[in-house]
N, C-alpha and C positions, 0 to 999 in steps of 0.2 A: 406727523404734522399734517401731513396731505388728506388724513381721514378726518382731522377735523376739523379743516376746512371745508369738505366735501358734506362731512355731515351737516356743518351750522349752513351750507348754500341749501340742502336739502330742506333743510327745516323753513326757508326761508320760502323757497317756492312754492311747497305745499301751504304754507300759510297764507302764500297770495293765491293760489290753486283754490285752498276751502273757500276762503272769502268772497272770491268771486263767485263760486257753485251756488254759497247763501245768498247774497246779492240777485242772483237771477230768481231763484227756486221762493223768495221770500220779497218781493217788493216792497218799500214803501208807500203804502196808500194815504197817507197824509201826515198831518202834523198835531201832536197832544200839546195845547199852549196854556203854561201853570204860570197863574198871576200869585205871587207871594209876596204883593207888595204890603198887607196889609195880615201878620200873620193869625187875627181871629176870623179873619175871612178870607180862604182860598177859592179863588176860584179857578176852573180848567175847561177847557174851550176844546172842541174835538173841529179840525177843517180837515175832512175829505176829500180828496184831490181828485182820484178816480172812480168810477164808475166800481159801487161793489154792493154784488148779490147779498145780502146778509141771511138769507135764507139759508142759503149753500154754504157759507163762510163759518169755519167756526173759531179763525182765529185770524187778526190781521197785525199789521206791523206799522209803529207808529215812531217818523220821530219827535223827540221829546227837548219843547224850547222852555227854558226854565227861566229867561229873563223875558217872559212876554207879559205886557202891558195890556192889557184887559179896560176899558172904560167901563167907569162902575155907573153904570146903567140902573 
């Protein structure tokens, strides 16, 4: 019983261990915001938060708000 306790704390640590390693090693650089209030016309809004080389960058990390309200401009 004592190992499998010892193993599911294991699993647990390293799961907050990875998380955090991705967390630093992978930022957030802003937010993807999908307007799906009108389903023959989606539109998606990219807000940039920080400062990013895009020259250099060949991949960046977005989060994703699926109830955002877009003014249909």
């Amino acid at each position: 019983m004592d190992y499998i306790i010892g193993f599911i704390v294991g699993c647990i640590i390293t799961g907050i261990v990875l998380t955090a390693m991705f967390c630093i090693r992978h930022p957030l650089l802003g937010t993807l915001k999908v307007d799906e209030s009108d389903p023959e016309n989606v539109k998606w809004r990219f807000v940039i938060s920080k400062d990013v080389d895009f020259s250099k960058t060949k991949q960046i990390y977005l989060k994703v708000d699926n109830n955002a309200n877009i003014s249909h401009e």
